[in-house]
MMTF fields as JSON, N, C-alpha, C and O atoms, coordinates in Angstrom:
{
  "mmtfVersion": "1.0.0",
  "mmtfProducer": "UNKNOWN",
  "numBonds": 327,
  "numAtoms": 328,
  "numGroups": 82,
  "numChains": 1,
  "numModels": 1,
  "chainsPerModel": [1],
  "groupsPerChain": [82],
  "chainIdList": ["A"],
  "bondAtomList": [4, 2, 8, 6, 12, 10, 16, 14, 20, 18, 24, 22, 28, 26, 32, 30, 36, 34, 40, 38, 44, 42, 48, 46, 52, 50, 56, 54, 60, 58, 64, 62, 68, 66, 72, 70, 76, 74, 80, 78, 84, 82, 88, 86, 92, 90, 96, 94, 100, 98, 104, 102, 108, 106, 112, 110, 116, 114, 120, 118, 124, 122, 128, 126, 132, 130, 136, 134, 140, 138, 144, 142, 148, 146, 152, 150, 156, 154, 160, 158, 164, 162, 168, 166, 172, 170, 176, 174, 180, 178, 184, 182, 188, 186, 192, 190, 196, 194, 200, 198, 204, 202, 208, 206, 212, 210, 216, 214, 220, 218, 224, 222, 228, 226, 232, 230, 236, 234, 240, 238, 244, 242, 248, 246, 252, 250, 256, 254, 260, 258, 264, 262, 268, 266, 272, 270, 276, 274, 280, 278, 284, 282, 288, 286, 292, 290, 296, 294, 300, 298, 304, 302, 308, 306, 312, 310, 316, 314, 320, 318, 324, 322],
  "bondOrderList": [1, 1, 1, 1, 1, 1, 1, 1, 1, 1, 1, 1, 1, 1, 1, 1, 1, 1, 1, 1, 1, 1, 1, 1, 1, 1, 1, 1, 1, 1, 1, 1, 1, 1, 1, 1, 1, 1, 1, 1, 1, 1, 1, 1, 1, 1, 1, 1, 1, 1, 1, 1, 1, 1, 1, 1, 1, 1, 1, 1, 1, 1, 1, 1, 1, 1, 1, 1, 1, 1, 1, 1, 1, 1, 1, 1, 1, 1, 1, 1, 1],
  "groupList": [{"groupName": "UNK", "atomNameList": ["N", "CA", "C", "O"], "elementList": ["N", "C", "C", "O"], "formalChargeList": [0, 0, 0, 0], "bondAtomList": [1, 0, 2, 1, 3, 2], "bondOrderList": [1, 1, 2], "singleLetterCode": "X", "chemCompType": "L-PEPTIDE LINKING"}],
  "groupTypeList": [0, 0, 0, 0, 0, 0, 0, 0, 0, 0, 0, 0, 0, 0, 0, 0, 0, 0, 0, 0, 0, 0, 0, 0, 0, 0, 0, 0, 0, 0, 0, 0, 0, 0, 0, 0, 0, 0, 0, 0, 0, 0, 0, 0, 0, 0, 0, 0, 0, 0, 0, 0, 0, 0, 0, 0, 0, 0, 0, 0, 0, 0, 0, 0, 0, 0, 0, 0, 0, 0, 0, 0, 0, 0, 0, 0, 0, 0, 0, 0, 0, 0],
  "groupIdList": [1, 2, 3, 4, 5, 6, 7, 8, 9, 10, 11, 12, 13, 14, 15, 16, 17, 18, 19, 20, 21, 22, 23, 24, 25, 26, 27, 28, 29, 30, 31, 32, 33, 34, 35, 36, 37, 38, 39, 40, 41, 42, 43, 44, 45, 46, 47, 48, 49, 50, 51, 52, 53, 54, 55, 56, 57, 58, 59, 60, 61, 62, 63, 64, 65, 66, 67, 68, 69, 70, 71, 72, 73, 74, 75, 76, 77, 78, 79, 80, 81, 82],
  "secStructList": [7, 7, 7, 1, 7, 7, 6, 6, 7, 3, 3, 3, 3, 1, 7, 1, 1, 7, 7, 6, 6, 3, 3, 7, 7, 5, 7, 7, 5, 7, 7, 4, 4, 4, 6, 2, 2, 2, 2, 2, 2, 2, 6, 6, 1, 1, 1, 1, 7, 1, 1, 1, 7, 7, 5, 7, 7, 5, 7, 6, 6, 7, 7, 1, 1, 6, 6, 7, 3, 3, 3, 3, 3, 7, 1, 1, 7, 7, 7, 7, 7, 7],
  "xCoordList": [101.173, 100.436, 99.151, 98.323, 98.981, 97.495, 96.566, 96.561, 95.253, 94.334, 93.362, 92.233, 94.207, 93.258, 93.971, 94.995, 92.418, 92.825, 93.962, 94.418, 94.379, 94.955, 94.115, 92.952, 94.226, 93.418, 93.325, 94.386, 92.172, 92.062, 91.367, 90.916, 91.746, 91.305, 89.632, 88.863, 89.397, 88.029, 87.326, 87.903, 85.984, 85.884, 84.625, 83.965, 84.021, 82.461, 82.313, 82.968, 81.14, 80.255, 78.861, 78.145, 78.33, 76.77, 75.962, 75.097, 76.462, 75.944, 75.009, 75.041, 74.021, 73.252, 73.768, 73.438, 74.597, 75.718, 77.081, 77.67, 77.613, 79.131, 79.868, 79.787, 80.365, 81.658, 82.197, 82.207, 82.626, 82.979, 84.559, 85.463, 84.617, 86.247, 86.37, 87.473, 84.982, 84.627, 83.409, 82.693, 83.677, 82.4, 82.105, 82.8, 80.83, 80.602, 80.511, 80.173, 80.934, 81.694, 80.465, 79.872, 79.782, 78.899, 78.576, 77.456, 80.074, 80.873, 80.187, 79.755, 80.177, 80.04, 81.068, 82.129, 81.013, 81.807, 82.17, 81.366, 83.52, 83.691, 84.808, 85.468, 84.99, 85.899, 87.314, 87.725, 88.102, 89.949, 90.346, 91.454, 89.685, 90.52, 90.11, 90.673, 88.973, 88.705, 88.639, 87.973, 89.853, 89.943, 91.611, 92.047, 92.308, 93.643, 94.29, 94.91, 94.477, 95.531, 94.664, 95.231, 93.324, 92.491, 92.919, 93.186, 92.86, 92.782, 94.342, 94.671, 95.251, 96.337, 96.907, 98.129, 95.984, 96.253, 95.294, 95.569, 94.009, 92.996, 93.148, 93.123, 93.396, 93.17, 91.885, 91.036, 91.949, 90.15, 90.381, 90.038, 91.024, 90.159, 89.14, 88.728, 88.379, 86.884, 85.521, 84.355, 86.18, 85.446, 85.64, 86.025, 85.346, 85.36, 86.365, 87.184, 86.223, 87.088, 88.344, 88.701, 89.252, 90.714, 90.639, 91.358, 89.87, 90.039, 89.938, 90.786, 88.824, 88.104, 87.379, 87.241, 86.937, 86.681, 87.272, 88.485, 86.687, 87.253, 86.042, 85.299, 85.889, 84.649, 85.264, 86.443, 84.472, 84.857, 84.472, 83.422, 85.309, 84.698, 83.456, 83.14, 82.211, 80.719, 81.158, 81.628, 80.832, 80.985, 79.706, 79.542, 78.37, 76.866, 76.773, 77.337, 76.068, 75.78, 76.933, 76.882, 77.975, 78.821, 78.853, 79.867, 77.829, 77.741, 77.642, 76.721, 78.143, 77.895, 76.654, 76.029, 76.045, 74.863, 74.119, 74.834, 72.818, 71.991, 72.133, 72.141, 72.247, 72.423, 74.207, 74.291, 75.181, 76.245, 76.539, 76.12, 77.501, 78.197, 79.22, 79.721, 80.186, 81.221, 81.332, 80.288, 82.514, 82.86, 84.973, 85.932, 84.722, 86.649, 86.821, 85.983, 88.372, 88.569, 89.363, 90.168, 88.252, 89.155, 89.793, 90.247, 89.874, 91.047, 91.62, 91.163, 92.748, 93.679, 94.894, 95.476, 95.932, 97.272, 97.754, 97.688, 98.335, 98.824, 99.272, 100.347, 99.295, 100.107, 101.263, 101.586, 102.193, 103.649, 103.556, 102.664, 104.95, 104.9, 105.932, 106.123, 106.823, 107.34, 107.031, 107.952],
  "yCoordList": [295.645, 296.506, 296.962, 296.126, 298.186, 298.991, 298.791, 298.682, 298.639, 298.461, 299.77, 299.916, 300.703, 302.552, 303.353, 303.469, 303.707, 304.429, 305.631, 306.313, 305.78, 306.847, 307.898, 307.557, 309.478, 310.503, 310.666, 310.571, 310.982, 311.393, 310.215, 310.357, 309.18, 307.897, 308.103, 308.659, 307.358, 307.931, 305.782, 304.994, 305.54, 304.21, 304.193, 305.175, 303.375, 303.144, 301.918, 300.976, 302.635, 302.01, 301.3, 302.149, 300.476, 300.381, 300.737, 300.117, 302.067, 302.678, 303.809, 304.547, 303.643, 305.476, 306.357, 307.542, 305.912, 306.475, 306.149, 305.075, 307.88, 307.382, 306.273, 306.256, 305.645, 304.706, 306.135, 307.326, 305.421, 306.443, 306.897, 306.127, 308.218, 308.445, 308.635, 308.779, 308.666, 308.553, 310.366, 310.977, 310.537, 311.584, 310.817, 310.114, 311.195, 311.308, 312.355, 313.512, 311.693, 312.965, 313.376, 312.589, 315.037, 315.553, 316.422, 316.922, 317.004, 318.484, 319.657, 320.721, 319.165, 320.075, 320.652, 320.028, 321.836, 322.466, 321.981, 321.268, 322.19, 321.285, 322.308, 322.96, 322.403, 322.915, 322.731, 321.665, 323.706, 323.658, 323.571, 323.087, 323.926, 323.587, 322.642, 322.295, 321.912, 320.344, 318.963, 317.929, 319.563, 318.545, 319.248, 318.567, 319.709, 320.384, 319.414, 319.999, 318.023, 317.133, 316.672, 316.4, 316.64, 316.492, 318.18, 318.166, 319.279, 320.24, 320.471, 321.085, 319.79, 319.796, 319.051, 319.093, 317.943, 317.216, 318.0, 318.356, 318.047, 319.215, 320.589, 320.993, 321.476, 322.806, 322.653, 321.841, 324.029, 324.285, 324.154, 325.103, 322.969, 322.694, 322.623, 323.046, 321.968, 321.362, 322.321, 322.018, 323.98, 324.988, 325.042, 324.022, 326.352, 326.891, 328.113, 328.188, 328.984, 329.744, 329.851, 331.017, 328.903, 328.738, 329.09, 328.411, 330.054, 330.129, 329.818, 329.325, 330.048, 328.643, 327.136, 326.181, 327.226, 326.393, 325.313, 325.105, 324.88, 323.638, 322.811, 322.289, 322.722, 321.866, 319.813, 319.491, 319.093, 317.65, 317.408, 317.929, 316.623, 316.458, 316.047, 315.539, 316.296, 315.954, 314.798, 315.049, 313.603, 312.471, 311.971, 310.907, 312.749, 312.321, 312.112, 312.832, 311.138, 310.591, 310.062, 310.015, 309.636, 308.652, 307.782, 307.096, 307.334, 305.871, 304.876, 305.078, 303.155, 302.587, 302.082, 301.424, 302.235, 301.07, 302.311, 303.174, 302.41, 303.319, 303.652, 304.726, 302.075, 301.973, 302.391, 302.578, 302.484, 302.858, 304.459, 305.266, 304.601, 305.863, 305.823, 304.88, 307.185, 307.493, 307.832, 308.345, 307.79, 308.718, 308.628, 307.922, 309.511, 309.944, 309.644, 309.834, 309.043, 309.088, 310.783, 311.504, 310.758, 312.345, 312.0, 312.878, 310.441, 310.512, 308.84, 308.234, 308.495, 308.178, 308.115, 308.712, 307.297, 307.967, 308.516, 308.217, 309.559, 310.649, 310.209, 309.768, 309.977, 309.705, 310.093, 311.266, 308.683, 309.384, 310.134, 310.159, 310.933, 312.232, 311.929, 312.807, 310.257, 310.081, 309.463, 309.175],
  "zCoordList": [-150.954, -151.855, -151.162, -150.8, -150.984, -150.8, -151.279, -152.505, -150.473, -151.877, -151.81, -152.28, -151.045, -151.099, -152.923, -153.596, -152.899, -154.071, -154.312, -153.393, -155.889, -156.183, -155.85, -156.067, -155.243, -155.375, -156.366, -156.983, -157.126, -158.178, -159.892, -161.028, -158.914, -159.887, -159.948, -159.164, -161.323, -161.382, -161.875, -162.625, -161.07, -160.988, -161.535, -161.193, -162.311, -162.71, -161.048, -160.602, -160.658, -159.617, -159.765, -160.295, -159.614, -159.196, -158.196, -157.576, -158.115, -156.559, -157.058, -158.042, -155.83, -156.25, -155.296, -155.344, -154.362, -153.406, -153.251, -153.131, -153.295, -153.082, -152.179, -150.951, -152.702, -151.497, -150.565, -150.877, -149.301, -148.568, -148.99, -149.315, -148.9, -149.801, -151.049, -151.577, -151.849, -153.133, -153.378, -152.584, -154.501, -155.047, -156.321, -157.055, -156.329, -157.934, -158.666, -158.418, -159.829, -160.976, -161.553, -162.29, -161.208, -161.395, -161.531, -161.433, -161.946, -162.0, -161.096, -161.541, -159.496, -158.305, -158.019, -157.994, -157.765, -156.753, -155.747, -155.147, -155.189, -153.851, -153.402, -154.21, -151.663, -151.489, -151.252, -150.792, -151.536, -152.166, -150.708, -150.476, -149.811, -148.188, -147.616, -146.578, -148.126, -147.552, -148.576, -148.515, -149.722, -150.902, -150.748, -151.676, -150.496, -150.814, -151.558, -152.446, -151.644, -152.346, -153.745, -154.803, -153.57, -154.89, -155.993, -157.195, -155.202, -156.099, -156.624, -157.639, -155.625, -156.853, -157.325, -157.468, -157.784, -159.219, -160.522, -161.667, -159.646, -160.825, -161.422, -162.584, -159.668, -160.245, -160.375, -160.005, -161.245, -161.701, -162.924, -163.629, -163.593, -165.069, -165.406, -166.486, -164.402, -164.73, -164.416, -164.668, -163.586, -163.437, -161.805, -161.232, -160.994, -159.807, -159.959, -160.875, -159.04, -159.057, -158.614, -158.451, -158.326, -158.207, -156.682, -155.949, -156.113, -154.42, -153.48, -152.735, -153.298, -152.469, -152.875, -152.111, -154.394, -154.557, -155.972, -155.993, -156.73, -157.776, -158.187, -157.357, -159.407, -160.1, -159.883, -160.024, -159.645, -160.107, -161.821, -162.198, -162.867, -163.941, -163.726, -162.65, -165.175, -164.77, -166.084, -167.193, -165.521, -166.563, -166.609, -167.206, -165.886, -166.103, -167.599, -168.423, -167.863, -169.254, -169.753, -170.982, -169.289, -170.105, -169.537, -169.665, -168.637, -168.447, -168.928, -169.719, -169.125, -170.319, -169.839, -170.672, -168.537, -168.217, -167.464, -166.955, -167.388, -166.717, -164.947, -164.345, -164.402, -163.277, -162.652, -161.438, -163.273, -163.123, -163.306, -164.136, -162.106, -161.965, -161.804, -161.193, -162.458, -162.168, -161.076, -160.672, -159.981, -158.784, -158.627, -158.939, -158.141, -158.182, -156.503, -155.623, -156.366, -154.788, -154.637, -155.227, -153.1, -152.953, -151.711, -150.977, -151.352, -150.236, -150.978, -151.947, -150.066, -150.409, -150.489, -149.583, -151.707, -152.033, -153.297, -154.489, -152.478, -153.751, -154.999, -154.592, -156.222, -156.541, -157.131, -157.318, -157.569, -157.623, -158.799, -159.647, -158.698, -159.597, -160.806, -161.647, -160.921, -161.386, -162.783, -163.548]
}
């Protein structure tokens, strides 16, 4: 068993910085040709313009503790489609 994340899994941290392989969810723009396997589980639900770029969800303020953050892995394994 692996212990690298699903793309796309989203983790509460105690970090004021991402883990490496990690963003935090802060609904930035990011780009669709250096995220290609993140943007197609997303798309642009979360906002960007479908072309070059793609929003991450902004989960700022749903933290349960002040010092905690959300962040999503944007590398990783895919997951299955089954």
């Amino acid at each position: 068993m692996s212990s690298d994340p699903y793309i796309g899994e989203i983790q509460l941290f105690a970090f004021d910085y991402p883990p490496k392989g990690w963003k935090q969810c802060r609904g930035q723009l990011i780009s669709i040709i250096d995220n290609q396997a993140l943007y197609a589980l997303l798309g642009n639900r979360y906002g960007g313009n479908g072309n070059t770029n793609f929003a991450l969800p902004n989960l700022e303020g749903a933290e349960p503790l002040p010092q905690m953050k959300y962040y999503i892995a944007v590398t990783g394994i895919f997951p299955p489609t089954n």
